[in-house]
Every structure is written in structure tokens, then in C-alpha cells.
N, C-alpha and C positions, 0 to 999 in steps of 0.2 A: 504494500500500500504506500504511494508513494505520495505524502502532500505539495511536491510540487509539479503537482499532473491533475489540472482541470478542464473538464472537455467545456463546449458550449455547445448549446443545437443552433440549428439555423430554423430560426419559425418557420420562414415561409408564408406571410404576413397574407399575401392575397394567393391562393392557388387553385387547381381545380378539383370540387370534391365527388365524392362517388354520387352517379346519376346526371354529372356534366356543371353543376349549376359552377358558378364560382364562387367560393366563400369567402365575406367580411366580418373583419373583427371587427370590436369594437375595444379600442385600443383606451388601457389605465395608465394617465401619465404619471413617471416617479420620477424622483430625484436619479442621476446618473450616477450608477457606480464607481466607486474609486478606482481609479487606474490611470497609469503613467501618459498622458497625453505623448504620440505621435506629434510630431514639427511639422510634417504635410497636411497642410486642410485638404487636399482631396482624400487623402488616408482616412482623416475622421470621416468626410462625405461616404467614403465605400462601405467605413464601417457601420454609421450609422443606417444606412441601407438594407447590408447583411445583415447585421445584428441589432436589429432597434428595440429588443428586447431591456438594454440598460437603461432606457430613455423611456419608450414605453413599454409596460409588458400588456401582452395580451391577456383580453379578460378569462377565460380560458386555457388552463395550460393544456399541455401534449402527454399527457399521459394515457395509458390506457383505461378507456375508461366502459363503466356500461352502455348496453343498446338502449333504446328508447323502449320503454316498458310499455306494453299493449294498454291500450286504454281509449281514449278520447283522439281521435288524429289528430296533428298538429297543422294547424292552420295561422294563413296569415290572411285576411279580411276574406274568409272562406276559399283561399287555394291551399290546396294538400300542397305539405311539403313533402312527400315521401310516397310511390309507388306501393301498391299495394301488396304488403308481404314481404317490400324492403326492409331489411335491417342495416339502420342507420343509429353509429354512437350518439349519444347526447349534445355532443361538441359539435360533432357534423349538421345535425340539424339544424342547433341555432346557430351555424355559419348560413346556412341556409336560408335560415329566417330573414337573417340582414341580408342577405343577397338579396331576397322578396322584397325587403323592404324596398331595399332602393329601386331594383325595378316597379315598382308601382308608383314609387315616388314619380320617375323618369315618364311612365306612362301619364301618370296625371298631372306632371306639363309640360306632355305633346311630343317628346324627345322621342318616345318608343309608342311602337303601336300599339293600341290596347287587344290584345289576342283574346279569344274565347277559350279561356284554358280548364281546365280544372286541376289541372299540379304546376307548381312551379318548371317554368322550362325551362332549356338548355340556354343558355346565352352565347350568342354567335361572338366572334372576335370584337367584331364592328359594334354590339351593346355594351357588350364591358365597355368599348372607348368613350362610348355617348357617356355613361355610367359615371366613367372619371373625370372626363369634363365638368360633368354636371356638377359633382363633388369639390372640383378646382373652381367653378363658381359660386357654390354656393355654401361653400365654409370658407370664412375668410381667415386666415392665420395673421395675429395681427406680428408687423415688425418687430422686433427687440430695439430699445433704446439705448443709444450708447451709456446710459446714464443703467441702466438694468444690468448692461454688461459687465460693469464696474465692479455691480454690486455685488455679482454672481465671482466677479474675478477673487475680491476680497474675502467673502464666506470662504470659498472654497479652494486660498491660492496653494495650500497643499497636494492638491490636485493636480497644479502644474508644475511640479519640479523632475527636472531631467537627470539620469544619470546616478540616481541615487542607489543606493545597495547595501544590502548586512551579508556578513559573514555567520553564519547560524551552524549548531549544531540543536540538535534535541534526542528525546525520546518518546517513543508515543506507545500510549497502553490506547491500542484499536477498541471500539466498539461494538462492537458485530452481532449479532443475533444470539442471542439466550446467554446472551454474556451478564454478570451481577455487577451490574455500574458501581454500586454503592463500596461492594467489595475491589472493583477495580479504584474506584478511586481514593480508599483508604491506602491502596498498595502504592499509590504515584502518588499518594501526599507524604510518606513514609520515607519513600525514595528522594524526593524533593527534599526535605526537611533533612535529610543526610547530606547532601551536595550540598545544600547552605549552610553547615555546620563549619564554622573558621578553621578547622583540625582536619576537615575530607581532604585527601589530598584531590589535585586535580585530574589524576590519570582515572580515577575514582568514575567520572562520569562517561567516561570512554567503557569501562567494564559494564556496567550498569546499561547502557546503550545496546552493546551485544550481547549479552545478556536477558536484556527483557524488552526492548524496543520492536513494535509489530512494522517497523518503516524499513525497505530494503538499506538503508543509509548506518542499520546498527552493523553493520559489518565492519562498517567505516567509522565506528566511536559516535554515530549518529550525526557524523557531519557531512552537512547540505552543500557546504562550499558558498561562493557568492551568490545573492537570488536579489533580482529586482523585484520589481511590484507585480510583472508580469507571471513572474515564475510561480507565485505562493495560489494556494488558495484563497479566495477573496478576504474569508474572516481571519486571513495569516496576515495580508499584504496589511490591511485595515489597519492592525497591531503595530505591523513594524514600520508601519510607513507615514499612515493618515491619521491614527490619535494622536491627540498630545501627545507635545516633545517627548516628555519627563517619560512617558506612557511604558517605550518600550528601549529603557534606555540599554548600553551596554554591559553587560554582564551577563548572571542567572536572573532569569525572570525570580520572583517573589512568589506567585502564584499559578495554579497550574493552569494552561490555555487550553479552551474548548474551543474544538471544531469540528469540521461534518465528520471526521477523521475516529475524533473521538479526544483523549487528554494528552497534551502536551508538557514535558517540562522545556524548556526553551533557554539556550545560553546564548547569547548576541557575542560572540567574539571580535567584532569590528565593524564602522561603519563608515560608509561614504554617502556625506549630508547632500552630495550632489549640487547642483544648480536650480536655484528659483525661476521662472521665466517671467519676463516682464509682460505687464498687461497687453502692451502693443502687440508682442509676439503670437500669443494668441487670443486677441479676438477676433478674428476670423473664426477661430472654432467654436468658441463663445457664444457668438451671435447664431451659427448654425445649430448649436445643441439647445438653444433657448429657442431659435424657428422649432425643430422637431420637436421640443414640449409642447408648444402652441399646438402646434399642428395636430397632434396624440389627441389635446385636452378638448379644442373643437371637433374635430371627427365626433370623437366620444359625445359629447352635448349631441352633434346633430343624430346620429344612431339611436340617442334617449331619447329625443323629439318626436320620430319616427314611431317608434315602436311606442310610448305616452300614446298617439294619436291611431293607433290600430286595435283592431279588433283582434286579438292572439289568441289561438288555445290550443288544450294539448301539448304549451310547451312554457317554460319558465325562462324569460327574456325580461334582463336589467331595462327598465324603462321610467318615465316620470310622465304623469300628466301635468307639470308643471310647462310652461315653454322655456327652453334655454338657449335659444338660439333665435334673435330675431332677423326678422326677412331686412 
């Protein structure tokens, strides 16, 4: 188990799902995750593209989940969303849903023709486009201000520093299935509490490492060698990089770190503070990661609009009869 090996999926934000329709999300805006800003704003542009998960996540995750349970069909202002006898996930449908939605939207002004259908159709190339148009017109994402830029720069200017890096050893008591946490982590508070003792000698934690560490690195005295922000897993990078200074200073941590992993003891054997970057330098990306929040948090509003103003059933869709979006 190695904590410096974290995969990411790729969502695949719009794609096509079973039965042709195309699926929209309806996109939750959060704060971006800590990680070492790239120097190319086209870089952030790709990435934010690829993986706009840090920026927005989708309402719905990608796990495997149940089929739609027999019951009442699922309709959007009386068109089936699903073939008769289809088995469709819970997820797939209400991607479906919003698909419906917005074609009818598109239909009722004028952009598509009104079909005599009774299930959601297939949408030709040329509708999705109408589709995205329509949505480039009528969500507006409003600009970032230089003055918002700033603001975003100063909260979060740990966020932009280059080049930084710890020199790390640890040891990790894994987590895993029908393991006694409580008893695991009596045994790494024991272990911990030895290594802090002013009398352990130093070699002390290199045995202890091999020994009882579940991280392929205990072979090696439990050392990681140099790791940027990249390298760690996110709740590692978080630690050594983006709390406070004092947070994760050098030597033995004080206490033992939790992560998806499971418990850590953590010794920082050196550090390079790296370089701050200056505001100028990137607001270019700034101003693009504050447009794709915009853009997340509007979608969202007009998706809630939509589905507020429809007749739904047979299926459970985040919506408001409030309006949030005016014309």
C-alpha cells in the first residue's frame, strides 16, 4: 500500500448513456483542492476540462450503484424515461431526467421540434448543439473581478507556491477490513510514544518501520525520499504543505496522522519552503478557476429551475420551486 499513489477518475461530465439519450449533470460547486499550481494556464485550462471534479463535483458520484426499483415509471411532464423492461441505474436515469429536461426546455422555445413521443428520444448530434447553445445563452456566468481575484489570491496564497518539498519517512498501521482500529491504534500510539522518548535512539525508527509498517517503503526504514504536493495523498499533501506553518513542522510529528490509508507516525526529515508566486503570475488561472465556479454554480441554479417547474415522478430529482435564475 503505497501512500504516494493516488489514482483520479475522469467523470466524463456530458457522455452518452444507455438507450442513446445524452446525460447532464447537475454540477455542486466547491472550493478547489489543494494542489501545487502548474505555471501554464493552458495546463490549468486542460485540467480543468479533464478533471473538473476539484472545482465542481458532480451531484452524483460513479459508483456502482442500484437499478431503478419497479414501481411508478419515471417521468418527466409525462414522457417515460426508460423502455419498457429496461434496467436502468438510479444515476443513469436522473442523467436522463436532465437531459429531458432541457430538451423540452429547447422545445418550448422553438429551438427543437416538438415530437409526439412517449419516451425520451435519442438526441441527434445537431440537438445536443442546439442544446449547448441554448445553455451558452441562457446561463450567464458572470466575470471575476480583479478585485475577487485578489481576494481569492490572499485566502489561498499557499496554494501557489512552487517547488516546494519534505523529505519524509513514516510508518503506517493499514486499515483494512475486520481489522480492531481501537486495538491498532493503541499499538501506533505505543510505538509513537517510544520514538518520542529523548533516550530512542534514532536507528530505532528504521527497525520499527520494517518491522511493522503495512507501506512497501518499510523495507527502506519507511523512507519516502522527497515528495511534493503532487506525490502525497491529498489528506498527506494538506499536512505537509497547506496547514499552518507550525502544523507540520520538521521532525517527529507529535501525533499520529489519519488517512484513507489508515494511521501514520510521520518524521519530516527536511524541507524545501520552495517559492511563493506572485499574484500577477497567476491570475490568469485565478480568474479561470473563479469563471468554472461561476459557471458549476449557474448550471446548477438553472437545472433547479427546470426540474422546480416540472411535473417529475417515479424518480427523486434535487429541485426548488423557488426561481433562481432570472430571465
Amino acid at each position: 500500500m503505497d501512500i504516494t499513489t493516488a489514482t483520479r477518475k475522469k467523470p466524463g461530465v456530458v457522455s452518452r448513456a444507455p438507450g442513446g439519450t445524452v446525460p447532464f449533470r447537475i454540477p455542486a460547486a466547491t472550493q478547489h483542492t489543494h494542489k501545487v499550481p502548474d505555471n501554464s494556464y493552458e495546463a490549468l485550462r486542460r485540467e480543468l476540462e479533464e478533471n473538473p471534479e476539484p472545482v465542481a463535483e458532480t451531484l452524483h458520484a460513479d459508483l456502482a450503484e442500484p437499478a431503478q426499483q419497479a414501481g411508478t415509471p419515471a417521468r418527466i411532464n409525462g414522457i417515460l424515461l426508460q423502455a419498457e423492461g429496461e434496467t436502468v441505474s438510479v444515476t443513469s436515469l436522473q442523467e436522463r431526467a436532465y437531459t429531458e429536461l432541457l430538451r423540452q426546455e429547447a422545445v418550448r422555445q422553438g429551438l427543437l421540434p416538438d415530437q409526439a413521443v412517449a419516451t425520451t428520444p435519442e438526441l441527434s448530434d445537431a440537438e445536443r448543439e442546439i442544446i449547448e447553445t441554448m445553455l451558452e445563452q441562457q446561463v450567464q456566468t458572470p466575470v471575476p473581478t480583479l478585485q475577487e481575484a485578489e481576494r481569492y489570491y490572499l485566502a489561498h496564497k499557499r496554494n501557489y507556491v512552487v517547488d516546494q518539498a519534505v523529505n519524509v519517512r513514516h510508518i503506517l498501521f493499514a486499515v483494512t477490513p475486520g481489522v480492531n482500529v481501537q486495538v491498532l491504534a493503541r499499538k501506533a500510539e505505543e510505538v509513537l510514544l517510544e520514538l518520542m522518548d529523548a533516550a530512542t535512539p534514532d536507528t530505532r525508527f528504521d527497525q520499527q518501520a520494517r518491522s511493522l509498517s503495512n507501506c512497501p517503503s518499510g523495507a527502506q526504514g519507511g523512507h519516502l525520499g522527497w515528495l511534493e504536493p503532487q506525490d502525497c495523498a491529498p489528506e498527506l499533501a494538506k499536512l505537509f504543505f497547506f496547514e499552518n506553518e507550525t502544523e507540520m513542522a520538521q521532525g517527529l510529528h507529535p501525533r499520529l496522522v489519519h488517512s484513507r490509508f489508515g494511521l501514520h507516525i510521520i518524521d519530516v526529515l527536511d524541507r524545501r519552503p520552495g517559492r511563493q508566486l506572485a499574484f500577477d503570475e497567476v491570475q490568469d488561472r485565478i480568474e479561470l478557476q473563479l469563471s468554472v465556479q461561476s459557471r458549476a454554480t449557474a448550471l446548477r441554479q438553472y437545472m433547479l429551475l427546470l426540474v422546480g417547474s416540472a411535473e417529475v415522478e417515479g424518480i427523486e430529482l434535487e429541485g426548488s420551486t423557488t426561481p433562481l435564475v432570472q430571465d
